[in-house]
MIVEXTI-538608 format. One record per residue (C-alpha): x, y, z. Coordinates in steps of 0.5 Angstrom, whole numbers, always signed. Each point is the difference from the previous one (the first is absolute). Example, Ala and Ser with C-alpha at 12.3 -4.5 7.8 and 13.67 -1.06 7.14 Angstrom:
2
+25_-9_+16
+2_+7_-2
% end
This chain:
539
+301_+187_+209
-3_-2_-5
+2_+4_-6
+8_-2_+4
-2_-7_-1
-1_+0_-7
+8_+5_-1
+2_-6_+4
-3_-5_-5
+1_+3_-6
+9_+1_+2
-1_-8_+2
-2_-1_-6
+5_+4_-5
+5_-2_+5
+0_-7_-2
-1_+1_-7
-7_-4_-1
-3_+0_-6
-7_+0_-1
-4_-5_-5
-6_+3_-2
-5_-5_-3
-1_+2_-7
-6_+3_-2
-2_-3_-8
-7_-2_-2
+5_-4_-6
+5_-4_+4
+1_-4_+6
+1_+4_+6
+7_+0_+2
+3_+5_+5
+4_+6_-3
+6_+5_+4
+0_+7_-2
+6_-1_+4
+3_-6_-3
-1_+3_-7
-4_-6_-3
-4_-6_+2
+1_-4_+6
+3_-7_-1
-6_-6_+1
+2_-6_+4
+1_-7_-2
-4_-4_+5
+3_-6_+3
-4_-6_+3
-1_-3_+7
+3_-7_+0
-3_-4_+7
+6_-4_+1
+3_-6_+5
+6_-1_-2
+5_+3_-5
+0_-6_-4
-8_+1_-1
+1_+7_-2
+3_+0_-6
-4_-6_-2
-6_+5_+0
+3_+5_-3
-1_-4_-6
-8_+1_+1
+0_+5_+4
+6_+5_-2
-1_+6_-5
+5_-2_-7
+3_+6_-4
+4_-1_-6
+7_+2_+0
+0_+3_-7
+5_+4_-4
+5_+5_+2
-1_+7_+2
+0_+1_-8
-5_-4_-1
+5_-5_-3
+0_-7_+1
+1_-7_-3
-4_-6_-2
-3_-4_+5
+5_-7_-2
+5_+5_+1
-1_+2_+8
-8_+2_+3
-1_+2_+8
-6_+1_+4
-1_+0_+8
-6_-1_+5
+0_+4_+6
-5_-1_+6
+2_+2_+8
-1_-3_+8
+0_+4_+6
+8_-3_-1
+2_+0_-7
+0_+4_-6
-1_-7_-5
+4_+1_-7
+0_-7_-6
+4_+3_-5
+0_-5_-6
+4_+1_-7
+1_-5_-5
+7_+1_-4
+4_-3_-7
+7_+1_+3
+1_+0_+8
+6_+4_+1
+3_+2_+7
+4_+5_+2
+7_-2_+3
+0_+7_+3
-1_-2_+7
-4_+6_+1
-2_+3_-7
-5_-5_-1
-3_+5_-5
+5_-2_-5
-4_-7_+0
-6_-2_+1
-4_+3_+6
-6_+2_+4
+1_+8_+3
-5_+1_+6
-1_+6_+3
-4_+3_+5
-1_+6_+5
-5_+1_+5
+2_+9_+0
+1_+1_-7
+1_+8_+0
+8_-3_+3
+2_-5_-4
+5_-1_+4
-6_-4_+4
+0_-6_-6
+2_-7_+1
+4_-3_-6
+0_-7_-1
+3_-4_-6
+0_-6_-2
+3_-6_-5
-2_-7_+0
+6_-4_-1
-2_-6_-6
+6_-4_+2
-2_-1_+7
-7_-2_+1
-4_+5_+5
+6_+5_+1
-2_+7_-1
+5_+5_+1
-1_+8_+4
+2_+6_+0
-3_+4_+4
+0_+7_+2
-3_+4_+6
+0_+6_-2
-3_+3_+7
+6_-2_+3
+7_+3_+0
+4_-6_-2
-2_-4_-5
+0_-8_-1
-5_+0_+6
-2_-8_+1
-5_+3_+6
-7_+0_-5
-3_-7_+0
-2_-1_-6
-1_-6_-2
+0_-3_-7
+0_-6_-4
+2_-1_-7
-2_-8_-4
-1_-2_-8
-6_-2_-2
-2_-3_-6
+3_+6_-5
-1_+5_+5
+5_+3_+5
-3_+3_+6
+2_+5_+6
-4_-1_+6
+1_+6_+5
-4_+2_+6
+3_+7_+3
-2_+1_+8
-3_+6_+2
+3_+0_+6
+6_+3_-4
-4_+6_+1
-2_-1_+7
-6_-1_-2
-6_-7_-2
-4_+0_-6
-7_+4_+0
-5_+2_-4
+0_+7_-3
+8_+0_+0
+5_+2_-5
+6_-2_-3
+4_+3_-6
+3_-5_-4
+4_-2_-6
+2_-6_-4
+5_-1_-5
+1_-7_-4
+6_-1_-4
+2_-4_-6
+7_-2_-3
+2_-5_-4
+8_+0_+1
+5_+5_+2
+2_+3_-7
-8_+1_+0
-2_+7_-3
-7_-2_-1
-1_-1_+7
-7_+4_+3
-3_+1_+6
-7_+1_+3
-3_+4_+5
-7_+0_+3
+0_+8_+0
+2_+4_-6
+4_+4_+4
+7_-3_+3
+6_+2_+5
-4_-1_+7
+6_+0_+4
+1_+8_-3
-7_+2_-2
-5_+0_+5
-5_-1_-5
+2_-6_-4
-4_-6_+3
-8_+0_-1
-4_+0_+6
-4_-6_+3
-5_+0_+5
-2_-6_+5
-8_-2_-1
-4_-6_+2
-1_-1_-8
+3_+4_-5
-3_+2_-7
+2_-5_-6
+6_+4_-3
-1_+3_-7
+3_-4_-6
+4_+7_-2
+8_+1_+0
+2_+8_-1
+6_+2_-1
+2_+8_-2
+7_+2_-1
+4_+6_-2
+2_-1_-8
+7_+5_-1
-2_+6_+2
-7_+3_-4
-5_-6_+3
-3_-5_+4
-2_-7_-2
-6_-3_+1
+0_-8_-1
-6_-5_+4
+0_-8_+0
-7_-3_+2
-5_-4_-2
-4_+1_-7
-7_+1_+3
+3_+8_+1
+0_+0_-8
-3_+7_-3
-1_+2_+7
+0_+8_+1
+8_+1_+4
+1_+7_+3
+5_+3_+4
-2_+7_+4
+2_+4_+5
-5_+4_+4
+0_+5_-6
+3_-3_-6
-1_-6_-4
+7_-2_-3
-3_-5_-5
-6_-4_-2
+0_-5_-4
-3_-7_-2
+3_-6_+2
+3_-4_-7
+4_-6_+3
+4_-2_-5
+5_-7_+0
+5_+2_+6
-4_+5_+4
-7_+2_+2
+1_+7_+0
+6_+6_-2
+0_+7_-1
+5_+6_+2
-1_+6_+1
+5_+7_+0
+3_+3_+5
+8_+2_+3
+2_-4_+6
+3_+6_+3
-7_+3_+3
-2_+3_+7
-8_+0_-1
-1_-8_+0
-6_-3_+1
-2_-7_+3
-6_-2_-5
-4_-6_+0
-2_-4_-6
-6_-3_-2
-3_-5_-4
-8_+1_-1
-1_+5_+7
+3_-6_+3
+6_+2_+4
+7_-4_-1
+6_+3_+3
+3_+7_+1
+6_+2_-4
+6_+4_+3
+3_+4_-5
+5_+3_+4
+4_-7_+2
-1_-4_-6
+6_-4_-3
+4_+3_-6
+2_-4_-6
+5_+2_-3
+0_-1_-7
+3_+6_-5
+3_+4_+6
+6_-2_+4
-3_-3_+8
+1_+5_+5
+2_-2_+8
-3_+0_+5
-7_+3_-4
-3_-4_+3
+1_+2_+7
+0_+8_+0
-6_-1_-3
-3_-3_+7
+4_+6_+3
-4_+5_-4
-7_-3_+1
+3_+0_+8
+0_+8_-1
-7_+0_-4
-3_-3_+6
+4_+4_+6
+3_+6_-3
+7_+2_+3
+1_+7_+2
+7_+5_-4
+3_+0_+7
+2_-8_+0
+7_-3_+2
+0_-5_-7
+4_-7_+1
+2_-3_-5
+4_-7_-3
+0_-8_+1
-1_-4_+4
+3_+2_+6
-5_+5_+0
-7_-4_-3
+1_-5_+5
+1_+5_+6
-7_-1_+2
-1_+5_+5
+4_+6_-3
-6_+5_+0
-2_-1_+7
+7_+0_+2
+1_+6_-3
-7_+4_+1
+2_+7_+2
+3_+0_-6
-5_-1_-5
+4_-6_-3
-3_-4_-6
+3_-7_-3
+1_+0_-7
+5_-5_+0
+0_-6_-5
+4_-6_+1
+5_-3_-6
+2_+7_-1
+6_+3_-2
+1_+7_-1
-2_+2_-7
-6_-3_+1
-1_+6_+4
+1_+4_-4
-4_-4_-5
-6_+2_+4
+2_+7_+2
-6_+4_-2
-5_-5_+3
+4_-1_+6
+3_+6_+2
-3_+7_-3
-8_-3_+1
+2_+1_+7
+5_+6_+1
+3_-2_+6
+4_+5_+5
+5_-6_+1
+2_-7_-3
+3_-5_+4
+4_-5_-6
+2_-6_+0
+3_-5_-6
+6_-3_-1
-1_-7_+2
-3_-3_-7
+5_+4_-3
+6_-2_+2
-3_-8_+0
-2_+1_-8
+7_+1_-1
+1_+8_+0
+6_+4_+2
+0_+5_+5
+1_+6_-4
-5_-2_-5
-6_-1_+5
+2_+7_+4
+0_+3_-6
-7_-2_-1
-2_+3_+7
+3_+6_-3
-4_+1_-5
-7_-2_+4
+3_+6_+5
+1_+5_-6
-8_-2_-4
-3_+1_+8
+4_+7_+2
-1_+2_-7
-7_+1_+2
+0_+0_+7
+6_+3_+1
-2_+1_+9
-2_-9_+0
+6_-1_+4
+2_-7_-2
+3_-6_+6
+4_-5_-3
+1_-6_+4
+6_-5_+0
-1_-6_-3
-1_-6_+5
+5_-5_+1
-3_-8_-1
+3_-6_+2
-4_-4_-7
+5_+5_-3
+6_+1_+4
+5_+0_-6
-3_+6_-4
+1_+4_+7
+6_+3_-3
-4_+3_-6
-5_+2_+4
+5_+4_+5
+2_+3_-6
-6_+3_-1
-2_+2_+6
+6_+4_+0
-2_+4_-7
-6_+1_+3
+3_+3_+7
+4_+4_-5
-5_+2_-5
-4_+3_+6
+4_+4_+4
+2_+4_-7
-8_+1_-2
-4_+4_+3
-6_-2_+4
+2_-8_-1
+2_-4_+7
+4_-7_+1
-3_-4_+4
+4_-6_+2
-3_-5_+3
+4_-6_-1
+5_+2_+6
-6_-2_+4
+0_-7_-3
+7_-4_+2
+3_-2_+6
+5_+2_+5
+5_-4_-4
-3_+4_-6
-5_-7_-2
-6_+0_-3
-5_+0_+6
-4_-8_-2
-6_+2_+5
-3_+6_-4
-2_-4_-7
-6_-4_-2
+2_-8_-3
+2_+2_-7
+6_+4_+3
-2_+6_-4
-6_+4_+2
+0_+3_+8
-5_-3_+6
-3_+4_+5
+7_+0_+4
+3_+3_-6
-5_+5_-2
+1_+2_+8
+7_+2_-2
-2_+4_-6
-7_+4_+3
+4_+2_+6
+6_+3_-5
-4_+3_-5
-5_+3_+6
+6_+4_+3
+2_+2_-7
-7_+2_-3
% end
């Protein structure tokens, strides 16, 4: 009995794919936790303070005493600009209500975008947060732009990423914006209820801030902020740090970190702090390699930068932590890590394969995999894998994607896998961006040619591309290709047409209006039944 409940714990385990941190054992270094299974040091949180409040008025009142303030300071390149030009910092506190943020930034030139949503083209607060980060589609995006003009007005977009329609105005958070002095504040306080649940002691959240400064509408110069060094929360789980409720917290370290990729042959290294940490010894191990070791010279712009060589394309990643006289900073993952593009031509969509990559060294998946691929109809079909189960399907799909974007991506996003059937679907992207019929299906040749050249059995499906009210006038295009694509199949062994866009119109041969979210372009869960219950039958 016992020896079965151990089985039975164990499956439960590898099941649910936990990732066990063990406490690493070193004399010379602070004590933090290391994941064999993780493949490097496992991520310290921020701690946060209990704010005792009476009213929500008072709560931000106190966060100026007792919140915890962190700078906002360069960009994930370690690239800033000076402190007349554009400064940032935050404090944060919570209650059993409410996670409390004061965002203050004090700018040159405020310049708003006219975009209603694009408020990122101007200056602009990004806010993000995630109660279950191993399903990024459980973030909460709020933006925010303070409008000069008209005193107190702040203008939001948000995007609840846990619903299947988007410009979701069901979270109740509130937010203040008002000018003080030379500074510009946000007030934001985000209700936990949104997760069904009150602030408690011991919780954690995931969460990512990014500010952002332009100074007109021709500004090429224009720089973001992030509060991590890694960024793309909405795709990329890992993309936010990692924060912790507590009755007090901790005084953050006076230490901005930022790594990159530079080209192709090395990583980056810049830090910002104070002066105290001057000719400290910096160190940034793994559990059995040291990657460098090294005295700490600040010079006029940064407090410490270094490089160290090593190709981007590398399946043994590790996740080491650096440190400053034994005394432990932040953990470093090597794998996810921005891409500065400087002699070389930047790449689409690296950024996202790279978090596919690091899904597959966390859960590897077996040969005998049915593989989806393609844009956003795909990305944002949240349940595609537990739709298609007993088929052993696996979403590598990325959103804004055309064609050869694929096959950009071919070796990492096909042959890394060999897949016994590919379920393909573009079109959409490329018509939009201006590409006719007949060049776009010759795209999809070559990516059936380069696939069955090496794995010649891999059936590929390739789906109809959807027709969409937001782009009803390049329906006629779109018919045409699909057409090219219906033809192309019944000539080419193992390659199937699947189309779906029958299914979408009316029996007056309208677009259905009930099937799709509010930008009129991507599916909702009406939608998505339409497509699971063809594909199902077709697969």
């Amino acid at each position: 009995m016992q020896k079965r409940l151990f089985q039975y714990l164990f499956l439960f385990y590898i099941s649910t794919n936990a990732i066990a941190c063990k406490p690493e054992d070193n004399k010379n270094t602070e004590k933090i936790k290391y994941s064999d299974s993780l493949g490097g040091f496992c991520e310290k949180a921020i701690e946060i303070p209990y704010i005792a409040h009476s009213n929500l008025a008072a709560d931000f009142n106190l966060l100026a005493t007792q919140g915890i303030n962190f700078k906002l300071f360069s960009n994930v390149f370690g690239e800033t600009v000076e402190s007349a030009d554009f400064n940032a910092d935050f404090k944060m506190g919570w209650n059993e209500e409410y996670l409390l943020i004061q965002y203050r930034y004090q700018d040159d030139v405020h310049y708003l975008s006219p975009s209603k949503w694009l408020f990122w083209n101007g200056d602009a607060l990004a806010f993000f947060i995630a109660k279950d980060i191993e399903n990024s589609r459980n973030v909460v995006q709020e933006l925010y732009a303070y409008d000069t003009e008209e005193a107190n007005l702040i203008r939001t977009y948000k995007y609840d990423f846990r619903k299947k329609n988007t410009y979701k105005n069901d979270i109740n958070i509130i937010s203040n914006a008002y000018k003080k002095d030379s500074s510009y504040y946000f007030e934001i306080a985000f209700p936990f209820a949104s997760y069904d649940c009150k602030g408690k002691q011991g919780d954690e959240y995931k969460l990512q801030l990014v500010t952002y400064d332009y100074d007109s509408k021709a500004d090429t110069g224009h720089i973001s902020y992030p509060f991590s060094y890694i960024v793309g929360i909405t795709y990329n789980p890992w993309a936010a740090k990692t924060i912790k409720l507590t009755k007090e917290a901790k005084k953050p370290k006076d230490l901005i970190v930022r790594a990159f990729w530079s080209d192709t042959d090395s990583i980056k290294f810049v830090l910002y702090g104070d002066e105290k940490y001057n000719d400290k010894k910096i160190v940034l191990r793994d559990k059995s390699i040291i990657y460098f070791d090294e005295k700490i010279k600040k010079n006029k712009t940064t407090l410490f930068s270094h490089s160290i060589k090593m190709p981007v394309i590398n399946q043994n990643f590790k996740i080491p932590a650096l440190f400053i006289d034994n005394e432990f900073i932040e953990t470093v993952d090597l794998s996810l890590l921005p891409r500065k593009y400087i002699k070389t031509k930047p790449i689409r969509f690296e950024d996202v394969i790279r978090v596919f990559e690091k899904k597959d060294r966390l859960n590897p998946q077996t040969d005998s995999i049915v593989l989806f691929l393609g844009s956003s109809t795909f990305t944002k079909w949240e349940n595609l894998e537990a739709d298609f189960k007993e088929i052993n399907a696996v979403n590598r799909a990325f959103g804004g994607s055309i064609a050869q974007d694929v096959n950009t991506h071919l070796e990492r996003l096909v042959f890394n896998y060999k897949p016994r059937k590919i379920v393909y679907y573009e079109g959409d992207n490329d018509i939009y961006f201006k590409m006719t019929p007949k060049a776009f299906v010759d795209t999809c040749k070559q990516f059936v040619a380069r696939v069955h050249a090496r794995m010649p059995e891999t059936e590929i499906v390739l789906i109809s591309i959807k027709p969409s009210p937001s782009r009803k006038k390049l329906w006629t295009n779109m018919q045409k290709a699909n057409t090219m694509l219906k033809e192309f199949a019944e000539k080419t062994e193992n390659v199937r047409y699947i189309d779906v866009s029958k299914h979408m119109f009316d029996e007056k041969g309208n677009i259905l209006t009930d099937i799709w979210e509010n930008d009129r372009l991507h599916l909702n869960s009406k939608g998505y039944e339409i497509w699971y219950k063809v594909l199902k039958e077709e697969l």
